[in-house]
N, C-alpha and C positions, 0 to 999 in steps of 0.2 A: 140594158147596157149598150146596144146595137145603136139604138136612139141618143144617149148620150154621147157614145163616141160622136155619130155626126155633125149633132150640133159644135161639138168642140173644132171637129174641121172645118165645119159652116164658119166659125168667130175667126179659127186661124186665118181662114182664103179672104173672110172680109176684113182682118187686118193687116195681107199683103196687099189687098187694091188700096185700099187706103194709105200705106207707104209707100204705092208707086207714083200713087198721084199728088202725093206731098210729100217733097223732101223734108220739111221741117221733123217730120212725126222722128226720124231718127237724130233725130237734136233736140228733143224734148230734156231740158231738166229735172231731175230727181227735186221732188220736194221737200225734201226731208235734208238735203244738203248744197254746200253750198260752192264751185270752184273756186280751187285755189286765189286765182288772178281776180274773183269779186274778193274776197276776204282783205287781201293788201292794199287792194285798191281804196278801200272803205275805214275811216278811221274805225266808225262804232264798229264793225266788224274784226278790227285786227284790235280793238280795247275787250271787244269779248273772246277772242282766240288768249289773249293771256290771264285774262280773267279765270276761264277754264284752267289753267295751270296751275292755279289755286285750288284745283281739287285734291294733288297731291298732298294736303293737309289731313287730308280724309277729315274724320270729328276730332282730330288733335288727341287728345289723349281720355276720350270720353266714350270709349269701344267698353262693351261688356269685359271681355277683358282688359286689365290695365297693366301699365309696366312695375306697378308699384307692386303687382304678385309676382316679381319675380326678385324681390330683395325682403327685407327684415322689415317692409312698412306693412305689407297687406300678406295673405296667401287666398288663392283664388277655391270659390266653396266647389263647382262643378268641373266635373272629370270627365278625361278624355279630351282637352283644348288643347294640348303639348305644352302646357305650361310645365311640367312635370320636369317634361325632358329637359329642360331650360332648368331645373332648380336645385335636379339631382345632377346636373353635368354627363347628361347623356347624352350632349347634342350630337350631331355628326354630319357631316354634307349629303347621307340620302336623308334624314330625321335631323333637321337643325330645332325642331319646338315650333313652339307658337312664333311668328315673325309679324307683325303686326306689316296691315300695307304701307304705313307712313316710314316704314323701315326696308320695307323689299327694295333685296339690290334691281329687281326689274323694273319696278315699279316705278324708283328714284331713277331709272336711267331711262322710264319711257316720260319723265316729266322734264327730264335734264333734254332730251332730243327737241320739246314743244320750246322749251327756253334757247335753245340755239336756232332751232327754224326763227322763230320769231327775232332776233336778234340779228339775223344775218336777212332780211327783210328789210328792218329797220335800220339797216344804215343804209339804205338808199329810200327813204319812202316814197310810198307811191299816193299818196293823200299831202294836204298842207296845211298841215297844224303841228307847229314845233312842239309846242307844249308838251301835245299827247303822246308826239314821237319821242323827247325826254322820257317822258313819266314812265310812259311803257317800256321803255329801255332801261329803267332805273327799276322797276317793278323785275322785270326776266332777271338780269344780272341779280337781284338781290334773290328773286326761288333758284335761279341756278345756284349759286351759292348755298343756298337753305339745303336744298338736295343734296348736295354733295357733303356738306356738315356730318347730314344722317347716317348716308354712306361710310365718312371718312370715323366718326366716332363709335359706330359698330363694328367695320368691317377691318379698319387702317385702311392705307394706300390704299387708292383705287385708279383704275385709270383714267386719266381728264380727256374727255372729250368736248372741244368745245367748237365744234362745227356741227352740222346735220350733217351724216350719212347721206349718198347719193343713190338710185339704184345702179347696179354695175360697176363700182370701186372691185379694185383687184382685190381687197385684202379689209374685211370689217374686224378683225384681232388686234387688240393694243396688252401691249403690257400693264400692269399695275404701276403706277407713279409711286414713287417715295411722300412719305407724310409728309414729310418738309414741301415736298413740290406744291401737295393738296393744299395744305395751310396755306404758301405763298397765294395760289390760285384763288381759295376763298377768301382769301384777306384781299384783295384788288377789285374781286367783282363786289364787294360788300361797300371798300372806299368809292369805288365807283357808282355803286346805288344811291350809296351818301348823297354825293353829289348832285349826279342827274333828280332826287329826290327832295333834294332842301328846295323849302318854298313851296312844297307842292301840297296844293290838299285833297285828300284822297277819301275814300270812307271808309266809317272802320269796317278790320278785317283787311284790309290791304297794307301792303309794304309802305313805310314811310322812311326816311333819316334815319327815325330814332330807331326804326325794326334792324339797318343794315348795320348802325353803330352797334345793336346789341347780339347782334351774329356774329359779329367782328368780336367782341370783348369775349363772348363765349367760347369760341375757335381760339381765341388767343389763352385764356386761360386755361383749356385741357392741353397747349400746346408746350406748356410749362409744368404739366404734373409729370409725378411719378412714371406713370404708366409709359411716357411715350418720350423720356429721354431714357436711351437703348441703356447708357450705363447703371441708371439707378436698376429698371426693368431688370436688366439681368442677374442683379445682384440679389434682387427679391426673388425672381422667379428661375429655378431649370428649366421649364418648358423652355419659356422665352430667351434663355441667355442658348439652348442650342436651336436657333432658328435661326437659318442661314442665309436671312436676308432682312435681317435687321432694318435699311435705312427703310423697309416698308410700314413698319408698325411705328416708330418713333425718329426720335433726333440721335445720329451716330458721332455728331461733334458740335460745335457752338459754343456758346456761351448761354445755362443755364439761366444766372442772374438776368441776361440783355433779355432772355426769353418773358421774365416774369416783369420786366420793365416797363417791356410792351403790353401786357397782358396786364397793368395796372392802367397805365398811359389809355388803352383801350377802354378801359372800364370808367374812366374818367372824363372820357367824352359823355357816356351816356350819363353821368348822373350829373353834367353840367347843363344839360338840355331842359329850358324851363318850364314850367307847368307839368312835367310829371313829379311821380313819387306822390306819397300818403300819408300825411299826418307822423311825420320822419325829423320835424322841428322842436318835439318837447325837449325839454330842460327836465326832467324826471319824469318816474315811471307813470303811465296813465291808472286811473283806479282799476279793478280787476275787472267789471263790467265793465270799463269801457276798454279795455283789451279786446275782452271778448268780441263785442261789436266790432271795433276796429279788425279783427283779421277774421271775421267774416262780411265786411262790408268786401273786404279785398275778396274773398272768394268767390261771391255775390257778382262782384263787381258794379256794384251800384253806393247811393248815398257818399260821393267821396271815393268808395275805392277803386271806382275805374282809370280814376288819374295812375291807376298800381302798372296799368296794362296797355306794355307798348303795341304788342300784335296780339289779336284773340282770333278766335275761331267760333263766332257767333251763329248763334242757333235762335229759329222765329218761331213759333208754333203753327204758319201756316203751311210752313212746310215740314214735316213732323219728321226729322234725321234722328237717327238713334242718338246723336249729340247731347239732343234734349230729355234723352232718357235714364239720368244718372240716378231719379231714386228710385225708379226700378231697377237698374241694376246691380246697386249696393244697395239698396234699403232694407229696413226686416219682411223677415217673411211674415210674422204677427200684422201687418199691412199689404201683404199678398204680395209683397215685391222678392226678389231673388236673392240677394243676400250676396251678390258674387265676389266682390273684392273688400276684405274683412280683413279690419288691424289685429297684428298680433301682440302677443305678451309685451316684447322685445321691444315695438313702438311705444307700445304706452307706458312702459316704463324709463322712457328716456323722456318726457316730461318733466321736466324741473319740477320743484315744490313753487310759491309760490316766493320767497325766502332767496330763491336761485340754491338751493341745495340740492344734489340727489335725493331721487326718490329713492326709499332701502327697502326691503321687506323686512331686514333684519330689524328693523326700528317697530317697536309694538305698535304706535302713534298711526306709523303708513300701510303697516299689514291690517290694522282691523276699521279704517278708513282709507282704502288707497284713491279714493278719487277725488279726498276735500284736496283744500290749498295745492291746488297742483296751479300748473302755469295756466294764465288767460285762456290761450289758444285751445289745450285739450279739449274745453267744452265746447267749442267751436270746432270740432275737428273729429271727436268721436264720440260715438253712441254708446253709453255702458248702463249697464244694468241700475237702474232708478232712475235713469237721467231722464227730464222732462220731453215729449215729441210732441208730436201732432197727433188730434183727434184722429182715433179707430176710426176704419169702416164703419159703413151703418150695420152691417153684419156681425161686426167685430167689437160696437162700443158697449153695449151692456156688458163685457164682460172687461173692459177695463176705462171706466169712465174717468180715470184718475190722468189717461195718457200716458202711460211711464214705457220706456222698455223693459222686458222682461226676459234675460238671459239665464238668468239660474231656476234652481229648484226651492219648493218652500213651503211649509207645513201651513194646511188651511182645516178646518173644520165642519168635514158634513157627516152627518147622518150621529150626530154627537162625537165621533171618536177624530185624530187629526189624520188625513191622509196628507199624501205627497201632491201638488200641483207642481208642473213643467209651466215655467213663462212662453208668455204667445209669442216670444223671438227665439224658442227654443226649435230644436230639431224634434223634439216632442207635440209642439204645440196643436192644441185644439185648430189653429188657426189653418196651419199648413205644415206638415212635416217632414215635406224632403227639400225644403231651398234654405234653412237654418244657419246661422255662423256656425261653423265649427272652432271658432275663439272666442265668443263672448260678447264680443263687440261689434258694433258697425260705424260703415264710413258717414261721416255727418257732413262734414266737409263737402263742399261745390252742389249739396244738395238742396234745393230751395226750401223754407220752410212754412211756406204759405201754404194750409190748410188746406185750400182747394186742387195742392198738385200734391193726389197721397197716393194712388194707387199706377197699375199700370195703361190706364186707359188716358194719362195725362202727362203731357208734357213738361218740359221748364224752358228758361230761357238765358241760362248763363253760360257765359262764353269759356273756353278753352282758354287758358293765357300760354300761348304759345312763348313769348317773352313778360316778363315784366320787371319793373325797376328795382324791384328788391335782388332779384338777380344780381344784377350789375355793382350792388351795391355788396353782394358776397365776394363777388370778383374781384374788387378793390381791395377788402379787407383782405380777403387771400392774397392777394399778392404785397401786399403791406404785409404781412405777418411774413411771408418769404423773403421779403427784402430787408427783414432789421426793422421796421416803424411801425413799432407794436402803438404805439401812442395814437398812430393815425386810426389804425385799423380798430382801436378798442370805439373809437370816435363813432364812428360807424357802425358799428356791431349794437353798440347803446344805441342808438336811434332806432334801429330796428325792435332789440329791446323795451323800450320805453314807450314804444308804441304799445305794445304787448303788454304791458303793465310790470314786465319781468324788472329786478333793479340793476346795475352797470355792472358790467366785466371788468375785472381789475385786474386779470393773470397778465404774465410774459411769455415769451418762446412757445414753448409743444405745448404747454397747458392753455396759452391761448390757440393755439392754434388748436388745440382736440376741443376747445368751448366754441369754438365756430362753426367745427364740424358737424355737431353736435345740435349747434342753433341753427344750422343752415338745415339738418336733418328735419327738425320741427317746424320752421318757417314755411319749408318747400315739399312739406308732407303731399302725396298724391300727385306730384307736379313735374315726373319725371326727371327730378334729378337725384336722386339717390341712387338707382342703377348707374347711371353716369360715372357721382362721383364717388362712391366706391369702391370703383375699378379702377378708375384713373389717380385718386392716392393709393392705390393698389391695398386697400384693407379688404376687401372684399373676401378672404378666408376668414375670419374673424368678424364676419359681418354679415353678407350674405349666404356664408356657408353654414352660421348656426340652424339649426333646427328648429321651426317653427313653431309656437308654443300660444296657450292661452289660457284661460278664467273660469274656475268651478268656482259657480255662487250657491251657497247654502242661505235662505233662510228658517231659524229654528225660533219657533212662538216663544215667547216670554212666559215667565211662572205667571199665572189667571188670565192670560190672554187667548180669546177667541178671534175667528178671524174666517168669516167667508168666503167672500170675496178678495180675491187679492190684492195691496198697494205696497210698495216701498214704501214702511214704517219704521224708523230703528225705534220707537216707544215702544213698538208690538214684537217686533224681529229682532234676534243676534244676529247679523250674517258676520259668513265667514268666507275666505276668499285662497281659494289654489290655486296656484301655477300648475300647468301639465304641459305636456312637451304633445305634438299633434302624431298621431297615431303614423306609425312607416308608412302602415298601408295605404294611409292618404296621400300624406308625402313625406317624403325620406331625404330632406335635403343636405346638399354635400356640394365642397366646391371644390372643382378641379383648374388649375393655370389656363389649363385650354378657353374659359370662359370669361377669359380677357377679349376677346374676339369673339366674336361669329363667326361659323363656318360659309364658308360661300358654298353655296348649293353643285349638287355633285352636277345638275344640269346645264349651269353658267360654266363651271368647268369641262364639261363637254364641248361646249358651246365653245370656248375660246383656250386654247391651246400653250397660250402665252401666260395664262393667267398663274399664277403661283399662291395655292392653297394654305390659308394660315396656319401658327405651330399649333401641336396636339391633336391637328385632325388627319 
């Protein structure tokens, strides 16, 4: 010990001689960083400083948990996430739930700070390249905006900050802005991104035109629902009609109509923008295989469907992000993967027939085949019980060489007599049985279905669609159906349709307008907008407050039929098919007013004094 101490004094005394006799040594740079004044000065360095700001995307919506468990599309199979708290409406500012980072109020306001540093930079630059000073100024303004969307559609009002913070300001405390402030704000830096952004070309993953036009149409659209003009809100809701600061969640006066005018007008830019959009020009419906194809090329995003996708969130396999790990984390566990984000009853039965009719269980025809003639999409979108996959494990394929999933139970034959078999996607299975659906189903959708990406040791490579054109193409028809031009909006809705192989909308008024809702539900399955927008037309008691449910599969052998090995046979099988509602104690969900909003964390209201906490919490 004696001995190493000295040596440790020996290295200190020979590193003061050595700083006396060289000033430099205490002006030595870190090399791991870089000053302020090299970064501004350096174009490629201040094009990588906003580059960086692009992390606030995190993997877009491709996290082991998804936002799609927190409404009537998916519910999450592992416990203890705080999805729960989010589902039963336990949230509360010490326990708001699972908050994903692309939605943390810190997290948005440590990206919205890198977007105003770099902006207040850039109006004087210290490099001479106009171009990249545009570009990059067109890029910040259009994540400033992004961010504060996040903010503004979770939270309401928040407060605009659009300077950097200094150190030594008297006073870092801002009030919360009125929505109306927000939307104005986001709507200017979005035209403004426009702008500085036309002409520019960028590579994917980066902000373009079309990304700020469709920021713009989106913000303009929830600016006009239900939820956030004060007099509808309060009509619908007591929480909200006694919260005493109304102009912070929505509009306290205006002109509803001029709101949704804009918010077509908006929509209208982006679907004038040419070479995107997908296969949106048929004249009738497409066959039912090529439906299928068509909205999974768009999933995919490849053959054709990338034209779908104005900003993604691209994932490489060199660099291996959980982005790219979407069918480990919904795939079955009969494939060793996690099962995590699984449709329920309630999704798959809002599938059209193929006919455009509801599906009924009450109808003999749909309860004892509920998965034939259903819409294009469904088989491109969920996993159910016979439906064809990808080759087993090598571990795994002698026991189902046929490839099928397997959710139910179903009478086989050993030892002469029939026992019971559990399918390998059960919470029974031989395979794995604690990461099982607890519905029956799984997510198929943005999963790749190439062979060689089946397990967890493999990656995929489809991007996030942060925005894409079918979007904007809802937003139009939505606000055409609010403004009386039911004829325009059906226009539109068919193209979408027809792509799908579905056949045209012919309704008027609330009945077209609930077939939208409805088409918009199925189109934009897994894609984050369904939390969204069944808060913002304020259905959300009636929608995401039902209780989650799913699929007891029975197969029972036929009279002379043997059967060893297991396959989806109806020759050999009866099956039969139950609805069950998902056990409380998994989760129990219920929706309370309060969960129009998120709570702003009790820590941020600590933290700032001026802040005014939303209703019901």
């Amino acid at each position: 010990m004696k001995k190493l101490k000295y040596i440790s004094v020996t290295a200190l005394s020979a590193m003061l001689v050595l700083a006396g006799c060289n000033g430099d040594f205490v002006n030595t740079q870190p090399l791991d960083q870089l000053s302020e004044s090299t970064v501004w000065t350096d174009g490629a360095l201040t094009d990588a400083f906003v580059t960086e700001i692009y992390a606030g995307f995190g993997n877009g919506g491709f996290d082991e948990q998804m936002l799609a468990s927190l409404t009537d599309e998916t519910i999450f199979t592992h416990p203890g996430r705080g999805i729960t708290t989010i589902t039963e409406s336990r949230s509360n500012p010490a326990d708001p739930g699972w908050i994903n980072g692309t939605l943390s109020w810190a997290n948005m306001y440590s990206r919205i700070r890198a977007c105003n540093l770099a902006l207040s930079k850039l109006e004087k630059p210290q490099f001479n390249d106009a171009t990249l000073v545009e570009r990059l100024k067109g890029e910040a303004k259009f994540l400033r905006a992004y961010y504060y969307h996040q903010l503004l559609r979770y939270y309401g009002g928040v407060p605009l900050v659009d300077r950097p913070f200094e150190l030594g300001e008297a006073d870092y405390l801002s009030e919360r802005n009125t929505f109306e402030q927000c939307v104005n704000f986001i709507v200017k830096d979005c035209d403004e991104a426009a702008t500085l952004l036309n002409g520019k070309s960028l590579a994917a993953g980066r902000a373009t035109r079309a990304s700020a036009l469709a920021l713009k149409s989106r913000v303009l659209i929830y600016a006009a629902s239900d939820l956030y003009d004060v007099p509808t809100a309060k009509a619908k809701s007591t929480v909200l009609a006694a919260f005493s600061k109304p102009e912070i969640l929505g509009y306290t006066s205006g002109s509803r109509a001029e709101r949704w005018q804009k918010a077509k007008d908006a929509a209208k830019a982006v679907l004038d923008i040419s070479g995107l959009g997908y296969q949106l020009a048929l004249d009738k419906p497409a066959s039912k295989d090529e439906g299928t194809t068509n909205y999974h090329n768009i999933a995919m995003s490849r053959n054709g469907g990338e034209k779908e996708l104005i900003l993604g969130r691209y994932f490489i396999n060199a660099k291996q992000e959980n982005g790219g790990r979407q069918g480990l984390f919904n795939g079955p566990n009969g494939y060793h993967n996690w099962a995590g984000n699984t449709p329920i009853q309630l999704m798959v039965d809002d599938y059209e027939m193929m006919d455009g009719t509801k599906f009924d269980w009450n109808k003999a025809d749909h309860a004892t085949k509920p998965y034939d003639n259903r819409d294009p999409r469904f088989y491109a979108s969920i996993l159910y019980d016979g439906s064809n996959w990808k080759p087993r494990t090598a571990d795994v394929a002698s026991k189902d060489p046929a490839n099928q999933i397997q959710t139910g139970t179903y009478e086989v034959v050993s030892g002469g007599s029939k026992v019971p078999f559990f399918g390998l996607d059960t919470r029974k299975s031989s395979v794995e049985d604690w990461n099982g659906t607890y519905t029956g189903y799984y997510a198929r959708k943005f999963i790749d279905p190439n062979p060689a990406i089946v397990d967890q040791n493999t990656w995929q490579q489809v991007p996030w669609p942060l925005f894409r054109y079918t979007e904007a193409v809802f937003n139009y028809a939505e606000a055409a159906i609010e403004l009386g031009q039911d004829a325009e909006a059906r226009t539109w809705l068919n193209k979408i349709r027809f792509r799908a192989g579905m056949p045209a909308l012919t309704e008027s008024g609330d009945a077209l307008r609930q077939r939208l809702r409805n088409e918009k539900r199925i189109e934009m399955y897994l894609e984050e907008q369904r939390y969204h927008d069944a808060r913002r037309w304020m259905i959300a008691p009636t929608t995401l407050g039902r209780k989650a449910n799913g699929i007891n599969v029975t197969g029972t052998l036929k009279a002379g039929k043997s059967v060893t090995l297991y396959k989806y046979d109806p020759t050999s099988y009866d099956y039969t098919y139950k609805v069950f509602e998902i056990d409380p104690g998994k989760e129990n969900r219920a929706w309370l007013d309060k969960q129009y909003f998120l709570p702003i964390h009790r820590d941020e209201m600590n933290r700032n004094s001026k802040l005014v906490q939303n209703p019901g919490y």
